[in-house]
DOZATI-727258 format. One record per residue (C-alpha): residue number from 1; x, y, z. Coordinates in steps of 0.1 Angstrom, whole numbers. Example, Ala and Ser with C-alpha at 12.3 -4.5 7.8 and 13.67 -1.06 7.14 Angstrom:
// residues 2
 num     X     Y     Z
   1   123   -45    78
   2   137   -11    71
// end
This chain:
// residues 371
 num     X     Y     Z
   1  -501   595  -568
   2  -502   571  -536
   3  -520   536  -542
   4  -531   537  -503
   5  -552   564  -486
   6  -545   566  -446
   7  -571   574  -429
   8  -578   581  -388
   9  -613   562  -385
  10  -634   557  -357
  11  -637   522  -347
  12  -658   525  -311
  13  -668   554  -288
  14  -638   576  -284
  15  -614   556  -301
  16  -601   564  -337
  17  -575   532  -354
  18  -552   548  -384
  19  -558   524  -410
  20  -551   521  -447
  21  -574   523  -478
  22  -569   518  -518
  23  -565   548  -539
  24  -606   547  -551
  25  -609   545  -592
  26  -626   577  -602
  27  -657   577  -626
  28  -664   600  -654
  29  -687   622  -630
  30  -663   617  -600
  31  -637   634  -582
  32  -608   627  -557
  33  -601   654  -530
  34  -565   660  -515
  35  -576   672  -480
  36  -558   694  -469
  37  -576   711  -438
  38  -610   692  -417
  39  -625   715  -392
  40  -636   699  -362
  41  -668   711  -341
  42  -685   701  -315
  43  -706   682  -331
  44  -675   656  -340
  45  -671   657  -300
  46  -707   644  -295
  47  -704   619  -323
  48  -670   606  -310
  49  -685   603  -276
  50  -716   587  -284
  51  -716   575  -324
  52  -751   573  -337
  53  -744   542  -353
  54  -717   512  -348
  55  -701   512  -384
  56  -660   527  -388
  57  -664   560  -397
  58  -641   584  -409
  59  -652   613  -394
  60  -643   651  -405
  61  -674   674  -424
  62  -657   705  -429
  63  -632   699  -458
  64  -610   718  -478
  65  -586   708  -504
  66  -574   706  -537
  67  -589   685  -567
  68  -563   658  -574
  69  -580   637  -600
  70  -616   643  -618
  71  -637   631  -647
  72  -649   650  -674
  73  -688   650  -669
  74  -678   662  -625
  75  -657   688  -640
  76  -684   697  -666
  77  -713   696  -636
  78  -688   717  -613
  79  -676   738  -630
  80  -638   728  -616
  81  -605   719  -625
  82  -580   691  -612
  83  -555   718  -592
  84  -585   738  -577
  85  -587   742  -540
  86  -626   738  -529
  87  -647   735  -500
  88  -670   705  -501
  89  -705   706  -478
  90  -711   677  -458
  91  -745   668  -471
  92  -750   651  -507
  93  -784   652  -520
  94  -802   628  -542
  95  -813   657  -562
  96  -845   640  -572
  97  -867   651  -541
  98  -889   678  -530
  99  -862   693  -505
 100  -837   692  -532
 101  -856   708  -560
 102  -857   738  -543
 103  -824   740  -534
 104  -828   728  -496
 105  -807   699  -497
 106  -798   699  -462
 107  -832   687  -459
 108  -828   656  -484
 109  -836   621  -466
 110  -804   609  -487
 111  -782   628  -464
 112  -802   616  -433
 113  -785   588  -417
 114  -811   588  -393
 115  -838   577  -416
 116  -815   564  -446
 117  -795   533  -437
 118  -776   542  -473
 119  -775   580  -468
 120  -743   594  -480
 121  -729   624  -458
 122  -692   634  -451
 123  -682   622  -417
 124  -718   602  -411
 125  -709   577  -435
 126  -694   543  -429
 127  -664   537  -444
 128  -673   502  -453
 129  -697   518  -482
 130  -684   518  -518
 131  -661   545  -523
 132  -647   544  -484
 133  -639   579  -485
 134  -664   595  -468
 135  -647   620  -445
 136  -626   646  -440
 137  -598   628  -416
 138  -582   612  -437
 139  -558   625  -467
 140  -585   620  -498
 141  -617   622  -504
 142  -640   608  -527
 143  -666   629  -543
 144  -700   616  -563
 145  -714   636  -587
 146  -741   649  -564
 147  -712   663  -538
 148  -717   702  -532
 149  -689   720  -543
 150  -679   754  -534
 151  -644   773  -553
 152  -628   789  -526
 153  -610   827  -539
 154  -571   822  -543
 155  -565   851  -514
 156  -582   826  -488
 157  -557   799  -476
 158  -562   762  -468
 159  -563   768  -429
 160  -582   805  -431
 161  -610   786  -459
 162  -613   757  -428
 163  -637   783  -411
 164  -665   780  -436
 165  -685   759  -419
 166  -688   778  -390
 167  -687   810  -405
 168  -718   798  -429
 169  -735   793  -402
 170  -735   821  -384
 171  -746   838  -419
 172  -778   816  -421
 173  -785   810  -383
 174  -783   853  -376
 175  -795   864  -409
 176  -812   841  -427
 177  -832   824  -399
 178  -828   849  -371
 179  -834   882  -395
 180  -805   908  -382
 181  -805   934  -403
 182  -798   969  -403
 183  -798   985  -366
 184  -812   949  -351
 185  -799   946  -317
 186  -788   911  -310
 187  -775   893  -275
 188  -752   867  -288
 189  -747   836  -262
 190  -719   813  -262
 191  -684   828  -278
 192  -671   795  -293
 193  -667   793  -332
 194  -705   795  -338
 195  -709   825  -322
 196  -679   846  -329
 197  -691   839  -365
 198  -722   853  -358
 199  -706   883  -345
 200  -690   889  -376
 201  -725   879  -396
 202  -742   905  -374
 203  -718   935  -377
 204  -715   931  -415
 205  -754   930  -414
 206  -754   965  -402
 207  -768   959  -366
 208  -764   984  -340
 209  -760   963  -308
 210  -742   932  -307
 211  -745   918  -271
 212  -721   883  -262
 213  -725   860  -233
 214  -699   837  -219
 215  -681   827  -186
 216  -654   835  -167
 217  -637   810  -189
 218  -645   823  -222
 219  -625   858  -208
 220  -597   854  -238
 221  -629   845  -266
 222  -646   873  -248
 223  -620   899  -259
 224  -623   887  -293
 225  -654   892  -297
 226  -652   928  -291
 227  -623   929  -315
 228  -646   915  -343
 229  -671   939  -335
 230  -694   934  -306
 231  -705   963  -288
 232  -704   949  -251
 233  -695   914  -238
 234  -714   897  -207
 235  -699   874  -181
 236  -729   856  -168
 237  -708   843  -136
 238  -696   876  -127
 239  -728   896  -133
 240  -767   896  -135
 241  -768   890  -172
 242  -807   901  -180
 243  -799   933  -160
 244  -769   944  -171
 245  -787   935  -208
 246  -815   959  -191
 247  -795   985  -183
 248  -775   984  -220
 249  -807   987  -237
 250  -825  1011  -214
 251  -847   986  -203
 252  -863   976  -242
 253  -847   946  -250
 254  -831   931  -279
 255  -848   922  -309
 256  -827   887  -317
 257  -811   861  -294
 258  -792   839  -313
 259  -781   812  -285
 260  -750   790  -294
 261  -751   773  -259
 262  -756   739  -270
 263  -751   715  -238
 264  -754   744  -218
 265  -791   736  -205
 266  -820   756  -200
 267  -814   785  -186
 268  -796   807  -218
 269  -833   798  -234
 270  -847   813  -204
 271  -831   838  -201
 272  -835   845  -239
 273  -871   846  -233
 274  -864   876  -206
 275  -840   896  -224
 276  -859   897  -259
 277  -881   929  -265
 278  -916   931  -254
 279  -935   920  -288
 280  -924   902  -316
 281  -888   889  -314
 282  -869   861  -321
 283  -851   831  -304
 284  -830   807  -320
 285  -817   783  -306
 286  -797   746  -310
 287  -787   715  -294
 288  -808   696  -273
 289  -830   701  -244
 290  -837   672  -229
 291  -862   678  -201
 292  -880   711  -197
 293  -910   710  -180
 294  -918   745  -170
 295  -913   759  -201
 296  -925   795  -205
 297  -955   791  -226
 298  -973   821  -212
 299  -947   847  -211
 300  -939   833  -246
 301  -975   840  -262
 302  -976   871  -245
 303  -947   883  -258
 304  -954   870  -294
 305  -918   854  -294
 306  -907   832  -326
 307  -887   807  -319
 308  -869   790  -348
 309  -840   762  -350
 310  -805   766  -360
 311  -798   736  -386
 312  -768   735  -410
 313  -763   763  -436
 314  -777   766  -473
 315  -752   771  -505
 316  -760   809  -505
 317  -745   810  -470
 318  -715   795  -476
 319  -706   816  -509
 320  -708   849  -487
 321  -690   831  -460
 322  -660   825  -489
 323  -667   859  -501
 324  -666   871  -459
 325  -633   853  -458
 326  -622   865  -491
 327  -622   901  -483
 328  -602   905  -451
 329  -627   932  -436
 330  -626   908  -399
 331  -592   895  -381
 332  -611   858  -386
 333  -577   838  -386
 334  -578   844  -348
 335  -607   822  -344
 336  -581   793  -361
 337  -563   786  -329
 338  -553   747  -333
 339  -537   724  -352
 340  -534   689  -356
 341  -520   659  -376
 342  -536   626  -389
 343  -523   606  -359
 344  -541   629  -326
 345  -571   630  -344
 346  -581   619  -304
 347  -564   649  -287
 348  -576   673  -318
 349  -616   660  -312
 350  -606   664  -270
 351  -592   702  -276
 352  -627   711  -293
 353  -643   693  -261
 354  -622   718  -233
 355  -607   684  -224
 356  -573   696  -232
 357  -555   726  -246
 358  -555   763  -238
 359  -575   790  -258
 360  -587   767  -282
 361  -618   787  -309
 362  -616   764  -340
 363  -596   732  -344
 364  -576   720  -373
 365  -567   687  -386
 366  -538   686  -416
 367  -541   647  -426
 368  -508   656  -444
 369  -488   670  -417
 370  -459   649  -394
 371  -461   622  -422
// end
């Protein structure tokens, strides 16, 4: 094994330095991951942008690879050996808390770094903390005991398993949170990687209308979202979205809007709030809004709406996600459109952004590749 780790860490807004690290020593209850796939979302494009906090960070939170070196007591606890390819959440609980007791880790103030000046959390973390590791651009990381670690089946590949994240999310966002089930009708908005994976959630849920929104630019994602199982696809610029949503549901409505329009502004909430059925449905919804002053309070009471967040993904979501990915039953490797190695880490986190690159669904980074 290598004594130096090279790493693509972000040193200022929008601008990532490869440097050099020593190989970590590994405790009895530690691992070492070799990366070999990081997913990139757009979360990583608003963190790039605008870092909430000035520390080097190696960034990168949805990480794949293959344990290269583990103690006994993390092997014991995991219930892995050195040679296994895993997926490894982002968030690491302190496991001592209420959150974490009952099983909501996501939830833990240890993985806050909003709260927790020495919260741990894969591509939050500075890399100036013991251990450096901390994220998934770069070609190891370091696991603690309290990492979350997932097995990933041996008929999913590296680059196919870097679609967890996403893919877990859509599980918990469209069923978990939103409740599709069997026959829901749901309008989808926003075909990027979050929602085409909701698609798939939402089709394997049994529900019998899946509705998806885009743009005239999301045409190619559009068609693919058809092809994983959506029953009609919207373009908002070409056409009256709530009517043509009107007309495909004889006027009722749909019983779930899952909207994955983040930076999009107000009006997919709005019109969220129209097309939902006339008592009782759900809205979920994520990002940030950061002004809305008319704000449908009325039509929302009278409607008896529920509106709940979208916020990272639980452990149960991302073992059916493996298990989703595991079976073959949806054509997901088309959502893995983009690769990149270590050094354009930049143009990788830009792709994800629409800055550059056609086509681009889910982005790629190989820390081992054109090295």
């Amino acid at each position: 094994m290598a004594e130096r780790v090279l790493a693509a860490v972000r040193t200022a807004p929008s601008t990532t330095e490869i440097r050099e690290f020593a190989m970590p020593d590994v405790p009895d209850d530690g691992a070492l991951m070799r990366i070999e796939v990081a997913g990139i979302c757009g979360t990583d494009v608003k963190m790039y942008a605008k870092p909430p906090f000035g520390d080097p960070v190696i960034m990168g939170h949805e990480n794949i690879g293959v344990v290269e070196r583990s103690g006994a007591k993390f092997r014991e606890r995991h219930g892995v050996d050195d040679g296994d390819r895993i997926f490894v959440e982002h968030y690491v609980g302190c496991y001592r808390c209420e959150w974490c007791r009952i099983g909501q880790y996501r939830h833990c103030e240890n993985t806050d770094w909003r709260t927790n000046a020495d919260a741990r959390r894969y591509g939050y973390t500075s890399s100036d903390k013991p251990y450096h590791l901390w994220g998934g651009f770069a070609q190891y990381a370091y696991l603690p005991w309290n990492a979350v670690v997932h097995r990933v089946p041996d008929t999913v590949s590296a680059e196919l398993g870097g679609l967890v994240t996403p893919l877990s999310n859509g599980i918990e966002w469209a069923l978990v949170d939103g409740g599709v089930g069997y026959d829901s009708r749901v309008l989808i908005q926003g075909p990027g990687q979050q929602g085409l994976s909701q698609v798939v959630a939402c089709k394997q849920a049994g529900a019998s209308l899946i509705i998806v929104t885009g743009t005239s630019r999301d045409a190619a994602r559009l068609e693919l979202a058809k092809t994983l199982g959506a029953d009609h696809v919207i373009d908002v610029t070409a056409e009256d979205p709530l009517e043509r949503i009107r007309e495909i549901t004889g006027g009722t409505g749909v019983d779930v809007v899952l909207d994955c329009t983040a930076g999009a502004g107000v009006k997919p909430v709005l019109l969220g709030i129209d097309a939902l059925k006339r008592r009782e449905g759900t809205l979920l919804i994520q990002g940030e809004l950061a002004a809305f002053p008319d704000f449908p309070v009325k039509k929302l009471t009278e409607k008896a709406i529920t509106i709940k967040s979208a916020r990272g993904h639980s452990f149960r979501s991302c073992e059916l996600a493996l298990a989703q990915l595991a079976s073959h039953r949806f054509p997901l490797e088309r959502l893995a459109t983009h690769t990149y190695g270590l050094a354009d880490v930049d143009t990788a986190i830009r792709a994800v952004g629409g800055e550059v690159g056609d086509g681009v669904i889910h982005v790629s980074l190989l820390p081992w590749r054109d090295l």
